[in-house]
C-alpha positions as semicolon CSV with decimal commas, in nm:
position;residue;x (nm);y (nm);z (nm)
1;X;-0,170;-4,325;-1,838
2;X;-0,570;-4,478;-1,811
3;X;-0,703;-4,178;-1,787
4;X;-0,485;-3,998;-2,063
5;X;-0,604;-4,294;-2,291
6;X;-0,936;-4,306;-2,202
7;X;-0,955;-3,916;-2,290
8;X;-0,809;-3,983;-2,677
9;X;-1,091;-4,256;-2,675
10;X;-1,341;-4,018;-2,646
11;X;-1,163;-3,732;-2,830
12;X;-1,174;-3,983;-3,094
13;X;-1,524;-4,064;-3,055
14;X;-1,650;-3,696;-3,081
15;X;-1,427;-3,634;-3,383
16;X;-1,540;-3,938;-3,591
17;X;-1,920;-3,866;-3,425
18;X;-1,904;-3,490;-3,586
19;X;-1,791;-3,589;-3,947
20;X;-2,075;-3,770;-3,990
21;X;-2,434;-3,592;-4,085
22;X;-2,595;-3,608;-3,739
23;X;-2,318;-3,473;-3,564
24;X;-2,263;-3,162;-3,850
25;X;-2,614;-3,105;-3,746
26;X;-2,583;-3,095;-3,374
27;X;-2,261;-2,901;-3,461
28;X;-2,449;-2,602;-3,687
29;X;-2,760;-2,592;-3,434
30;X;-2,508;-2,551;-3,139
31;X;-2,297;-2,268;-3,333
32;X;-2,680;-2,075;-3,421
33;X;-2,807;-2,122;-3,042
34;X;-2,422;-1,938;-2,933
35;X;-2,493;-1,691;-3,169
36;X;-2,858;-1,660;-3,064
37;X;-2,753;-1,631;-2,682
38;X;-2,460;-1,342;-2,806
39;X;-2,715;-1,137;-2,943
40;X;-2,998;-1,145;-2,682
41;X;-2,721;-1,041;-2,462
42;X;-2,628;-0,785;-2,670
43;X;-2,995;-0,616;-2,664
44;X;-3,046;-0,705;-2,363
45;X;-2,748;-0,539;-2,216
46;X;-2,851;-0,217;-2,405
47;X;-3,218;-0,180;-2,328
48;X;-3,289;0,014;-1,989
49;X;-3,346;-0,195;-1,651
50;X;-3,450;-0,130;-1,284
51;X;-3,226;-0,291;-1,041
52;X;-3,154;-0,306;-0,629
53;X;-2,835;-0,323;-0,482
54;X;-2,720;-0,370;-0,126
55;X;-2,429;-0,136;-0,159
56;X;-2,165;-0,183;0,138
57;X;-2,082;0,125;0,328
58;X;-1,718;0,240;0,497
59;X;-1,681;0,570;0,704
60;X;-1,306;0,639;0,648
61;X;-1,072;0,859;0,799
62;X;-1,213;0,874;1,142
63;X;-0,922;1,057;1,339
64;X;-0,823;0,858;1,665
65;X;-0,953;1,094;1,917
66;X;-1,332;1,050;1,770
67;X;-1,572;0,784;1,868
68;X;-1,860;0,683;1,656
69;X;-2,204;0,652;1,883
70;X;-2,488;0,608;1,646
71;X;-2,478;0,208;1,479
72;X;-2,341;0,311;1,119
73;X;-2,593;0,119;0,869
74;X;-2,368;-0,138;0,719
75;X;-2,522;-0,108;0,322
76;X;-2,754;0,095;0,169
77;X;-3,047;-0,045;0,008
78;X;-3,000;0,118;-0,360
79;X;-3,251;0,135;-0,671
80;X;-3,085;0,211;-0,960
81;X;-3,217;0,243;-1,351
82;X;-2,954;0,258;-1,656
83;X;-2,880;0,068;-1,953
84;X;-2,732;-0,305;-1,884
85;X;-2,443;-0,209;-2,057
86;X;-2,352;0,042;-1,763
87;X;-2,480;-0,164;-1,469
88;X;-2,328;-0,495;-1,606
89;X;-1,942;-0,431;-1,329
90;X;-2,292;-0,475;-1,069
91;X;-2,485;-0,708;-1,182
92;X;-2,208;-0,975;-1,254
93;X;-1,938;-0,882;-0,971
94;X;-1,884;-1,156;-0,665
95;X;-1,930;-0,873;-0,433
96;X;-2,049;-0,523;-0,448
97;X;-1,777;-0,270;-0,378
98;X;-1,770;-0,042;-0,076
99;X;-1,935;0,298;-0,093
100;X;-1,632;0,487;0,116
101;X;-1,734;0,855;0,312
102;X;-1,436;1,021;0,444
103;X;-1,518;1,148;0,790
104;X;-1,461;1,511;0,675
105;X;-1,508;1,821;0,912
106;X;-1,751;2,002;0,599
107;X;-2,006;1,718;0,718
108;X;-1,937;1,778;1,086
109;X;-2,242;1,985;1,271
110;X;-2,307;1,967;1,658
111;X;-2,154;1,641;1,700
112;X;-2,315;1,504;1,429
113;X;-2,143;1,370;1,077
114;X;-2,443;1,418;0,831
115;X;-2,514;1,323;0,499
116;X;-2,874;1,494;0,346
117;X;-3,037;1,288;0,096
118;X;-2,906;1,532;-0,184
119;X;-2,533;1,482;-0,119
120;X;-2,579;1,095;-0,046
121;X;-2,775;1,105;-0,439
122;X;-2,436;1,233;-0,588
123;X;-2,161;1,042;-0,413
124;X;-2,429;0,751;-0,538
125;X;-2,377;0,911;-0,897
126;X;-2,032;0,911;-0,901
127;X;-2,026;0,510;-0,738
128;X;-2,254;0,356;-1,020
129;X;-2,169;0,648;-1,317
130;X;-2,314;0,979;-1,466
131;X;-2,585;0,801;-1,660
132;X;-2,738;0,573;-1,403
133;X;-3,050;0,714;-1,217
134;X;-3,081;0,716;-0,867
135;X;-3,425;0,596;-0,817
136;X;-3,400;0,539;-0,401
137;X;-3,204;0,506;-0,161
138;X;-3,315;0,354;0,193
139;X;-3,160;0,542;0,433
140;X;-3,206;0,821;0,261
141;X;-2,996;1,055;0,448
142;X;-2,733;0,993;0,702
143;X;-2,681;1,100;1,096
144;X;-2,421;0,971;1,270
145;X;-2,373;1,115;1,629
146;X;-2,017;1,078;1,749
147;X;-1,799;1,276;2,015
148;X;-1,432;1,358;2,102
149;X;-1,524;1,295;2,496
150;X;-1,284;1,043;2,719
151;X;-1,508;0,715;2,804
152;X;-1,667;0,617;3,175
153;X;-1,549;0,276;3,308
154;X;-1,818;0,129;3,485
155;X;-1,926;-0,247;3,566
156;X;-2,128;-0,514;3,379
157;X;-2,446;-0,690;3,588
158;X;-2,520;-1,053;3,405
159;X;-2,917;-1,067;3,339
160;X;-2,970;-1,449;3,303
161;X;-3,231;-1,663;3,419
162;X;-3,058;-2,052;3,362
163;X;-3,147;-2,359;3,458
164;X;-3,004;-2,724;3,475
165;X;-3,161;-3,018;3,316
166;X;-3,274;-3,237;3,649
167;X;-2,957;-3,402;3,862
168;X;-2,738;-3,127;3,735
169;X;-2,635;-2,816;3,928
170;X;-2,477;-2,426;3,852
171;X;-2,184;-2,509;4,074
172;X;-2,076;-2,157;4,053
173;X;-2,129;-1,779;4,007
174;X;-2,194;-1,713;3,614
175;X;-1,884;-1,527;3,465
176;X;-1,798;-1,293;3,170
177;X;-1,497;-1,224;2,986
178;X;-1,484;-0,853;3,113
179;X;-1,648;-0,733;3,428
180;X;-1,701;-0,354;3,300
181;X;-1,698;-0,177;2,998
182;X;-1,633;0,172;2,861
183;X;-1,928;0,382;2,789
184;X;-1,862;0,722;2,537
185;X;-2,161;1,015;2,517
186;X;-2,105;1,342;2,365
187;X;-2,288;1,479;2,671
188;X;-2,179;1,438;2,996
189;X;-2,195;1,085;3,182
190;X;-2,407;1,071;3,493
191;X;-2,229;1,009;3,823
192;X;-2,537;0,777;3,921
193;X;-2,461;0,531;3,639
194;X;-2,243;0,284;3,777
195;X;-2,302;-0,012;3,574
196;X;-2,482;-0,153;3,274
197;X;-2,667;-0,520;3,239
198;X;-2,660;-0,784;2,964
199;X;-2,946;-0,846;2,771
200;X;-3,205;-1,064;2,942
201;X;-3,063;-1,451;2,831
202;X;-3,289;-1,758;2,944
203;X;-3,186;-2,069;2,916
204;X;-3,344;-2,416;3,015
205;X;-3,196;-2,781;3,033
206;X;-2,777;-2,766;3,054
207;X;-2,613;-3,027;3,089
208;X;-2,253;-2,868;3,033
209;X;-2,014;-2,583;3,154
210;X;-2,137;-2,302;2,894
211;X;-2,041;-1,970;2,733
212;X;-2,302;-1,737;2,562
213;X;-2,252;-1,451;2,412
214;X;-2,464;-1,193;2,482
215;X;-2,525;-0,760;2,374
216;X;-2,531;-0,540;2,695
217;X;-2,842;-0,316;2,685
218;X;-2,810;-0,036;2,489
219;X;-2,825;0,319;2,659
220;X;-3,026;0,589;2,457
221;X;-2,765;0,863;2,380
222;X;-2,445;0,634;2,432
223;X;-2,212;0,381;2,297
224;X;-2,069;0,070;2,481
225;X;-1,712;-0,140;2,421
226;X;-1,711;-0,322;2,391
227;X;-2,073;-0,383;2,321
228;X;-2,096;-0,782;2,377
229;X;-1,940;-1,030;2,626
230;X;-1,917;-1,383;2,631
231;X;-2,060;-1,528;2,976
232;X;-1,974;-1,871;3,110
233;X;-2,217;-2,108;3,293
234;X;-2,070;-2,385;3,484
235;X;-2,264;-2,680;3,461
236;X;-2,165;-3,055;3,677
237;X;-2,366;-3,339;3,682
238;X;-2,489;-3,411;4,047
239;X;-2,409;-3,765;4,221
240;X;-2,568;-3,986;4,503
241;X;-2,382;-3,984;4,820
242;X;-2,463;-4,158;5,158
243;X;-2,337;-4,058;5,487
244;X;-2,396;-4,166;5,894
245;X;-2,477;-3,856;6,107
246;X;-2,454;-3,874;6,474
247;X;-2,782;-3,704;6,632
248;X;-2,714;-3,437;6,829
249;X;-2,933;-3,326;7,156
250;X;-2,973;-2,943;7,176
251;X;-3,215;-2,727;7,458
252;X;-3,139;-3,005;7,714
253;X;-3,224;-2,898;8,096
254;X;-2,914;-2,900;8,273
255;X;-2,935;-3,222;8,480
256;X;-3,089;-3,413;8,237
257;X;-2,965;-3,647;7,944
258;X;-3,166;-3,714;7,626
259;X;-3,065;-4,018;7,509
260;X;-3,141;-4,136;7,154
261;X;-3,267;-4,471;7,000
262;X;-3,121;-4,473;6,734
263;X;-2,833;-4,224;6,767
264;X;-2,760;-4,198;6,447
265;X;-2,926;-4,155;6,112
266;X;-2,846;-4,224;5,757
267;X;-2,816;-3,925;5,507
268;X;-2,837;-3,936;5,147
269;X;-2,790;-3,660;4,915
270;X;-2,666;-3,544;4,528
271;X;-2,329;-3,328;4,535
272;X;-2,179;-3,215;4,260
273;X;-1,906;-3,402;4,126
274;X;-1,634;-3,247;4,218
275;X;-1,730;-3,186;4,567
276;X;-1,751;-3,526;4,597
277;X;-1,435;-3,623;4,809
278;X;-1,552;-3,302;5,014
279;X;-1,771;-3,393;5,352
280;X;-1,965;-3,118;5,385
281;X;-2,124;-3,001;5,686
282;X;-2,448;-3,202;5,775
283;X;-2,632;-3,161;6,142
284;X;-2,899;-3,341;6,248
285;X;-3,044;-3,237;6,580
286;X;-3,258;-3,340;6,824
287;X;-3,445;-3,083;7,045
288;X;-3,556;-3,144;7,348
289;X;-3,828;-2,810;7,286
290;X;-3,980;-3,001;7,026
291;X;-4,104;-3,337;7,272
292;X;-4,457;-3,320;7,271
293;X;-4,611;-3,468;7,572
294;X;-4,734;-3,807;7,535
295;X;-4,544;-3,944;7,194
296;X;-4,268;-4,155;7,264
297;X;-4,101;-4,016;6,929
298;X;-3,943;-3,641;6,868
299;X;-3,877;-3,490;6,545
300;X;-3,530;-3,461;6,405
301;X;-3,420;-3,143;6,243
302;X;-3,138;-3,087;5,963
303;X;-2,858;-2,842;5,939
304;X;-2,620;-2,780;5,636
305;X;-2,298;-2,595;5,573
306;X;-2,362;-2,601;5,180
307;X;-2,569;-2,449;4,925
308;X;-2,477;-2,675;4,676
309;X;-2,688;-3,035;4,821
310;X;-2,956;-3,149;4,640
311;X;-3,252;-3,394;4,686
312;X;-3,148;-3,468;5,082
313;X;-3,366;-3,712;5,294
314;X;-3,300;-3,904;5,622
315;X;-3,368;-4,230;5,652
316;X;-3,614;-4,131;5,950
317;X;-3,800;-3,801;6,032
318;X;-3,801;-3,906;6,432
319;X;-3,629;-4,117;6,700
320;X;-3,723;-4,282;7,044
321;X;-3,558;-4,101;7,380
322;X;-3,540;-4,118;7,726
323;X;-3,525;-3,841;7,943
324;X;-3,261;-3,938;8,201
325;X;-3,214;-3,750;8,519
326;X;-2,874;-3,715;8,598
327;X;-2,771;-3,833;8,950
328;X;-2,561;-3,569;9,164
């Protein structure tokens, strides 16, 4: 109810505001500039222009059993001249209507649907009307290779070069929604190709499982589907983790003990996160090969069952022994 009165305020406002001599005046100058603007529209819609069109293009009536291998250009880039008055359905429509070719078997040479530049000119006619000039049209002609041969199955090879951001980890293979694709020629497929790679994708600083999707390289002569996949990258942040390792002696003489002060070190390490109620495999040995005469101290030496540890350190690099003789 507000707002409905608060309208009739105003209505009344501009009513009593034009009955007076100011507002006739506005009123008469508004009513010349509309008539004004009606007839520069009027000339200008019948004087001759120059306009360029992106015109949308649809190959129709492709039978089943055909596969299209060229890339079909998606528009044509069109320059047109007529009057405004037959160019105005363009030049004011949301979007440009389709220019539709019917696959027909008159256009159909050597594998080949083909348009020449004079037949593309009159289908272009008969799209923007009789009197419109076809100034250019980029392509100019059309060559679109397809073929009625079955398609080769054959596998997909990832191409990436990714990284983590530091104290993260890849904690497993990189993926893709389809591990092969089907690849049409309209000559025969070689027997040596057996698979076909993504385009190169590097990447730098994850943080995060991720997908990408990605084109598999193009093969001169041939058409792939489908012709992108969508990889995954599994990304986990990596977490400190401290174990006790028992030092074990290896290469001992038989009749001799090495015995080991301390016997034991402390191991730290990052794991990904959801290894982390895992216990790897960690070694750390002690061999008697490696004494040196004349240091009381011998190296220690690690050993891991997993890939996937990061950033691992001892809390010593040697230990004190004795070299017992054992009594028979």
């Amino acid at each position: 109810m507000q707002l409905k009165a608060t309208a009739g305020q105003w209505l009344s406002k501009l009513t009593k505001g034009a009955r007076t001599s100011t507002g006739k005046n506005v009123l008469l100058y508004m009513l010349f500039v509309a008539v004004a603007f009606f007839f520069w529209m009027l000339m200008s819609l019948d004087s001759e222009i120059q306009r360029e069109f992106d015109v949308p293009l649809e190959i129709t009536d492709i039978p089943d059993s055909i596969t299209v291998i060229s890339n079909v250009p998606v528009s044509l880039s069109v320059s047109v001249k007529g009057k405004g008055t037959q160019l105005v359905r363009y030049l004011w429509a949301r979007s440009t209507p389709s220019l539709k070719l019917r696959f027909d078997s008159r256009h159909c040479v050597n594998s080949n649907f083909n348009y020449t530049r004079q037949q593309l000119d009159a289908r272009l006619r008969d799209y923007f009307g009789a009197g419109v000039q076809i100034v250019s049209c980029r392509p100019d002609s059309l060559h679109i290779a397809y073929t009625s041969r079955p398609g080769k199955r054959i596998k997909v090879a990832i191409n990436a070069d990714i990284t983590p951001e530091l104290q993260y980890i890849i904690s497993g293979p990189i993926t893709a929604s389809t591990d092969s694709v089907t690849i049409y020629s309209n000559k025969p497929i070689p027997k040596t190709l057996t698979h076909v790679s993504t385009e190169p994708i590097v990447r730098s600083g994850l943080r995060d499982t991720t997908r990408y999707k990605v084109h598999i390289h193009p093969i001169a002569g041939m058409r792939t589907i489908p012709d992108m996949i969508t990889i995954t990258v599994p990304v986990e942040p990596l977490i400190s983790k401290k174990r006790t390792v028992i030092v074990e002696p290896v290469n001992v003489p038989v009749g001799y003990n090495l015995i080991l002060f301390p016997s034991k070190v402390e191991v730290s390490y990052l794991v990904p996160i959801s290894e982390y109620q895992h216990e790897s495999r960690i070694n750390v040995y002690a061999d008697y090969n490696a004494i040196r005469q004349g240091q009381a101290r011998m190296p220690l030496m690690l050993s891991l069952g997993s890939t996937e540890l990061r950033s691992i350190t001892m809390d010593r690099d040697s230990v004190e022994y004795i070299l017992e003789k054992v009594a028979r």
